[in-house]
C-alpha positions in Angstrom: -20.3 42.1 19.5 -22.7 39.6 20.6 -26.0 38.4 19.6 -29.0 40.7 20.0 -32.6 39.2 19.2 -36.3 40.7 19.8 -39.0 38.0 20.7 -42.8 38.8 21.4 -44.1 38.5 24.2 -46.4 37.6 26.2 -45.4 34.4 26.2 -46.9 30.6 26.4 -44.1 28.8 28.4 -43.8 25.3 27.1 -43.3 22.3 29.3 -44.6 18.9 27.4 -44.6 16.0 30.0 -41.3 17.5 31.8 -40.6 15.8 35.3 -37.4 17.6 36.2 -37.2 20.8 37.5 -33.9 21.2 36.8 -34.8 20.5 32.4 -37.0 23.3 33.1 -34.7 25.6 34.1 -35.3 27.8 31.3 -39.1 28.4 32.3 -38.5 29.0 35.6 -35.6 31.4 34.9 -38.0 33.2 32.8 -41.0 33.4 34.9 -38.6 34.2 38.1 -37.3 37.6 36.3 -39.3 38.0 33.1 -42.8 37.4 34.8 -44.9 40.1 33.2 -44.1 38.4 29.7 -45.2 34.8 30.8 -48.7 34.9 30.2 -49.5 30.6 30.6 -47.9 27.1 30.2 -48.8 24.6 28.3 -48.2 21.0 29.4 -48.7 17.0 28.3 -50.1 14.3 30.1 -47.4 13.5 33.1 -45.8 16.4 33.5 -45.0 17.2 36.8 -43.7 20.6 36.7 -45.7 23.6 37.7 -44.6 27.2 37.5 -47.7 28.5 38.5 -48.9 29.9 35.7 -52.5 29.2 34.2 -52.2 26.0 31.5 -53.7 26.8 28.8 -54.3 25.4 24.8 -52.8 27.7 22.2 -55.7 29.1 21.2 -56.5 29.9 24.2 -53.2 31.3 25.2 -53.5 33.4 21.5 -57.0 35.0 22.6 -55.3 36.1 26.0 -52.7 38.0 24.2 -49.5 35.5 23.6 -47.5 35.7 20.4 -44.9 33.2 21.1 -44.5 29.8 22.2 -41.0 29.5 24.3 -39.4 25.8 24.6 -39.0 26.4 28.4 -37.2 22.5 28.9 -34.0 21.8 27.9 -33.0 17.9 28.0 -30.0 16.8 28.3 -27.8 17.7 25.2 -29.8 20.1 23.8 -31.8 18.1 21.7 -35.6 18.9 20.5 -37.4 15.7 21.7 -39.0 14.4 18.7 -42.1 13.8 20.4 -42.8 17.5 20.7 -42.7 18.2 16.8 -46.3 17.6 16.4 -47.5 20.0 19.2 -44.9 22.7 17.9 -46.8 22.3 14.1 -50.2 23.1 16.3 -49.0 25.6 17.9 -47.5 27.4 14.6 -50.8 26.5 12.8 -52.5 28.6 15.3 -50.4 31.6 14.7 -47.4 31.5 17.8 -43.6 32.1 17.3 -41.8 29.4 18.4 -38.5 30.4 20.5 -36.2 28.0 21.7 -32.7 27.7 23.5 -32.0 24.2 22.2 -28.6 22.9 20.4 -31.6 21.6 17.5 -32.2 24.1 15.3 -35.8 24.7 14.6 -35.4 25.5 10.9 -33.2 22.4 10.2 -36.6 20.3 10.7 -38.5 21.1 7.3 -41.8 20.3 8.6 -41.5 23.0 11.1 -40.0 25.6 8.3 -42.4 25.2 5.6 -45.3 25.3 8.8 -44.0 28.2 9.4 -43.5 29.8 5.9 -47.2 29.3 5.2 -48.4 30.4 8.5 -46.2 33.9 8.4 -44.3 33.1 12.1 -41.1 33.2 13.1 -38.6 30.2 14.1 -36.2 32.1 16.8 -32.7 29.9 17.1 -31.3 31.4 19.9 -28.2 29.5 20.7 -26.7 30.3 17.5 -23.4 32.5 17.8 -22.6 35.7 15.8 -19.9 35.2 12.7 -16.3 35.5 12.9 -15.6 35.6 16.2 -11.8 35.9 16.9 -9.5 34.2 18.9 -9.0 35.4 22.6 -5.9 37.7 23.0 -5.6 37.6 26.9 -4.6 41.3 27.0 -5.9 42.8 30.1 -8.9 45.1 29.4 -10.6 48.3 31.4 -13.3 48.3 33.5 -14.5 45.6 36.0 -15.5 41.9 36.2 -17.8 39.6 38.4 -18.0 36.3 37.0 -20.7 33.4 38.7 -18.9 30.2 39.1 -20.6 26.4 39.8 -20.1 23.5 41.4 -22.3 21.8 38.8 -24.5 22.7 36.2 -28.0 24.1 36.4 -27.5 25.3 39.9 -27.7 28.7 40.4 -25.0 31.0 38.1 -27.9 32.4 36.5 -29.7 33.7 39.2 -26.8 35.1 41.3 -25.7 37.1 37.9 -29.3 38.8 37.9 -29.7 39.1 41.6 -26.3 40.6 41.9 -26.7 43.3 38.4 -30.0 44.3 40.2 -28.6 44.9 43.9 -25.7 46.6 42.3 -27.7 48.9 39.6 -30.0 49.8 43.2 -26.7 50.8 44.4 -26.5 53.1 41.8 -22.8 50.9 40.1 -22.7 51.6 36.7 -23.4 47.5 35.7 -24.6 45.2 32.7 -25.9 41.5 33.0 -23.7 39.8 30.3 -25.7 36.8 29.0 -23.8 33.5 28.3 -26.9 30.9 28.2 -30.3 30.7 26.3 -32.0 32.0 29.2 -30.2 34.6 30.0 -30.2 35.9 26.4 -34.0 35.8 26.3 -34.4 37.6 29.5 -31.7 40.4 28.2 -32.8 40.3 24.9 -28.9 39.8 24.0 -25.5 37.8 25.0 -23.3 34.8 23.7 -25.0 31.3 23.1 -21.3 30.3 24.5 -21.7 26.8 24.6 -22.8 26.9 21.1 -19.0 28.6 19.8 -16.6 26.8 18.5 -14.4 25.2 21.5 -11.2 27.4 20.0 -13.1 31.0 19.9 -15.0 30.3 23.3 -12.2 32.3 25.5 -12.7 35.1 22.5 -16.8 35.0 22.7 -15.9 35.7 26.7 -13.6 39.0 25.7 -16.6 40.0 23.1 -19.8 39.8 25.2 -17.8 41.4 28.6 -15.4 44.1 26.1 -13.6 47.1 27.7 -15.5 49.2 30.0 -14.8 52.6 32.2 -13.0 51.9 35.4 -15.8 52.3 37.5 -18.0 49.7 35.5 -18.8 46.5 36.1 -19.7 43.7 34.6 -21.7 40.5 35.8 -21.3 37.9 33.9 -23.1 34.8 34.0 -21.5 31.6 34.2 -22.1 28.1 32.8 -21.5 24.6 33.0 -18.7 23.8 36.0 -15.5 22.9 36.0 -16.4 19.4 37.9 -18.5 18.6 34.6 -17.4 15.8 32.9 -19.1 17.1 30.0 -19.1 21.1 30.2 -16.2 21.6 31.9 -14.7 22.9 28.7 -17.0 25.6 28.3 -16.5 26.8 32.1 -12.8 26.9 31.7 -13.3 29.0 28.1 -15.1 31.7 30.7 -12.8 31.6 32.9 -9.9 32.6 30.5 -11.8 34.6 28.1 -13.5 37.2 31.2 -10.6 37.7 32.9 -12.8 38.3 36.1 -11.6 40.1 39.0 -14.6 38.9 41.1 -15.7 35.1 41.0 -19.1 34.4 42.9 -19.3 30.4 43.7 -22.8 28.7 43.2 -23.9 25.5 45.0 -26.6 23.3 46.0 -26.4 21.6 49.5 -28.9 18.6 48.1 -26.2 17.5 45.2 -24.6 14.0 46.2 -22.9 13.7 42.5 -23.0 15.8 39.7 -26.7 15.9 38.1 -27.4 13.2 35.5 -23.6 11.8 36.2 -23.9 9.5 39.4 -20.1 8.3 39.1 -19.0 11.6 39.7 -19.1 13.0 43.8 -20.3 17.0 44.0 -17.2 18.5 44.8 -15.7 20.1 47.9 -16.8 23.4 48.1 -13.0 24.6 48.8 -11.5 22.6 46.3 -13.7 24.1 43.6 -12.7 27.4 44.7 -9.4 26.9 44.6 -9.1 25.4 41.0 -11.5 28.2 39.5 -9.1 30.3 41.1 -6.0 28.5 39.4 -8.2 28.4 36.0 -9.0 32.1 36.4 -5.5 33.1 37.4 -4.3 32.8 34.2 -5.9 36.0 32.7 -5.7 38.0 35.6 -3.9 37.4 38.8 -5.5 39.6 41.0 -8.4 37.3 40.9 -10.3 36.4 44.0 -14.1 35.0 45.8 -15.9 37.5 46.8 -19.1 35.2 48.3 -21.1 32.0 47.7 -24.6 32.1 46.6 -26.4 28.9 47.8 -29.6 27.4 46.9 -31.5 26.4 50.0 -35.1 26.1 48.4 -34.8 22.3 49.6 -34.0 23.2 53.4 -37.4 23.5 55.0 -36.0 24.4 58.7 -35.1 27.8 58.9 -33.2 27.5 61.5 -31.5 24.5 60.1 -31.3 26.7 56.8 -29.3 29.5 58.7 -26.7 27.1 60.5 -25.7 25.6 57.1 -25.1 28.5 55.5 -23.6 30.2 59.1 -20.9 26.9 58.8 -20.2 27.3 54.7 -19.2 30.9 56.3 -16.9 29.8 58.3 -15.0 27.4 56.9 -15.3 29.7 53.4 -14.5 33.0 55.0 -16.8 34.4 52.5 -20.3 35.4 52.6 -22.7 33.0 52.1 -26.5 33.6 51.1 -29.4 32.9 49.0 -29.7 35.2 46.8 -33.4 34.9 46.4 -34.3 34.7 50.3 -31.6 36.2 51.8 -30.6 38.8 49.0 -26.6 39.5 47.5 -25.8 42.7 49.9 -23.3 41.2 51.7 -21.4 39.6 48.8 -21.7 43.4 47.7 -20.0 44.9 50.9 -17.1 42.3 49.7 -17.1 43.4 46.3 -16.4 46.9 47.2 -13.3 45.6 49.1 -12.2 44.7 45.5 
């Protein structure tokens, strides 16, 4: 059981004044591995962020084709910046959806429900969990497990999930991305909003959304949140328990000094985050273990320099280590068939 939604597409990604790449993590996931549904963005005097895409009015993105207007920034929280409200009545006015991943609900804010009411579109919640999900039982299910792990938030786990389903599915391994984030649920078109359960069911969303499988199937199942996370740490531990992965993948950014928005708290060690995923992890299923480290090296211009960092994480990790979106996830699948 999990939650299972259909949008319209094309989209209008939307990006207000946004100057952090990392709030705009659900546009970029979105254009990165949904880009024929991403038609333009639409953005507000000092935003900085660029996917690319043509910026366009909603009129003008309407006469192109879109039917929906995605929130494609998250800030911190969740919360719908109030300051967007009057753009999202415009943009309902002129006939969009409006879809977004956010903990504010969009039909809690009357204005934007009756708008929507009289202009016959659709306010898509997507972070809102399915009813009566039960309590985890920790009994060992069928089937196999890969489960992206973080050494912060917003640093990868998404990504590696995809990249590794894809490589895997080429391979011809019977696989399914299981979505855990907003993202990922709008690029799958189902998944848990897990950060949105109930902190006692979250272990019990993880058994629903990765259930009992054939022996020979696998599924990747992407991460959130980190256990480092002063803040989400609860949600990645839930995960943890509640997969019962046989396969952790560790996700990292080189350029992190502390964890992002919490400048009292160092990035971890890389090894040290390994090993207490592992001790988390261990609970559900002993015979848990790393099977690579996907790294994001977008910021390391040298590629020389590039290749000797991740040659050293290999070293001391004794795993492989790669960028999944220059380098690509085969070797972290020759180790996964070692499982």
């Amino acid at each position: 059981m999990s939650l299972n939604i259909t949008l319209s597409p094309p989209y209008l990604i939307y990006l207000g004044n946004t100057q952090d790449k990392a709030i705009a993590k659900t546009a970029y996931g979105l254009v990165e591995w949904a880009p024929e549904k991403c038609i333009g963005q639409f953005r507000t005097s000092g935003c900085t962020v660029d996917l690319g895409l043509p910026d366009l009015t909603f009129d003008q993105s309407i006469a192109m084709g879109a039917k929906s207007l995605v929130l494609g920034c998250a800030p911190a929280g969740g919360r719908l910046d109030p300051s967007w409200i009057a753009q999202l009545l415009q943009a309902i006015e002129a006939g969009l959806d409006i879809v977004s991943g956010l903990h504010t609900r969009l039909r809690d804010i009357p204005v934007l429900l009756s708008a929507a009411e009289q202009n016959n579109v659709r306010l898509i919640d997507i972070r809102i969990p399915p009813k009566d999900i039960p309590i985890a039982k920790g009994v060992k299910r069928s089937g196999k497990r890969l489960l992206t792990v973080g050494t912060d938030c917003a640093i990868g786990k998404k990504y590696a999930a995809l990249a590794i389903t894809k490589a895997l599915q080429q391979r011809g391994v019977l696989c399914d991305f299981r979505a855990t984030g907003q993202t990922g649920i709008m690029i799958a078109g189902e998944g848990m909003p897990i950060d949105a359960v109930i902190s006692d069911f979250v272990a019990g969303a993880a058994e629903l959304v990765s259930p009992a499988s054939p022996d020979d199937h696998w599924d990747v199942i992407e991460g959130q949140g980190s256990l480092f996370h002063p803040a989400y740490a609860g949600v990645s531990l839930g995960l943890l328990n509640g997969s019962q992965p046989d396969a952790l993948v560790l996700c990292h950014d080189p350029t992190r000094n502390h964890i992002i928005s919490y400048k009292d708290f160092p990035a971890p060690d890389i090894l040290d985050c390994m090993n207490r995923n592992l001790a988390a992890a261990s609970l559900t299923n002993p015979s848990v273990r790393f099977v690579g480290v996907c790294v994001n090296t977008s910021a390391i211009e040298d590629e020389d320099q590039r290749r000797k960092y991740l040659d050293q994480l290999q070293d001391m990790s004794g795993l492989p280590c790669v960028d999944p979106l220059k380098d690509g996830v085969e070797a972290i699948l020759d180790e996964l068939e070692n499982q």
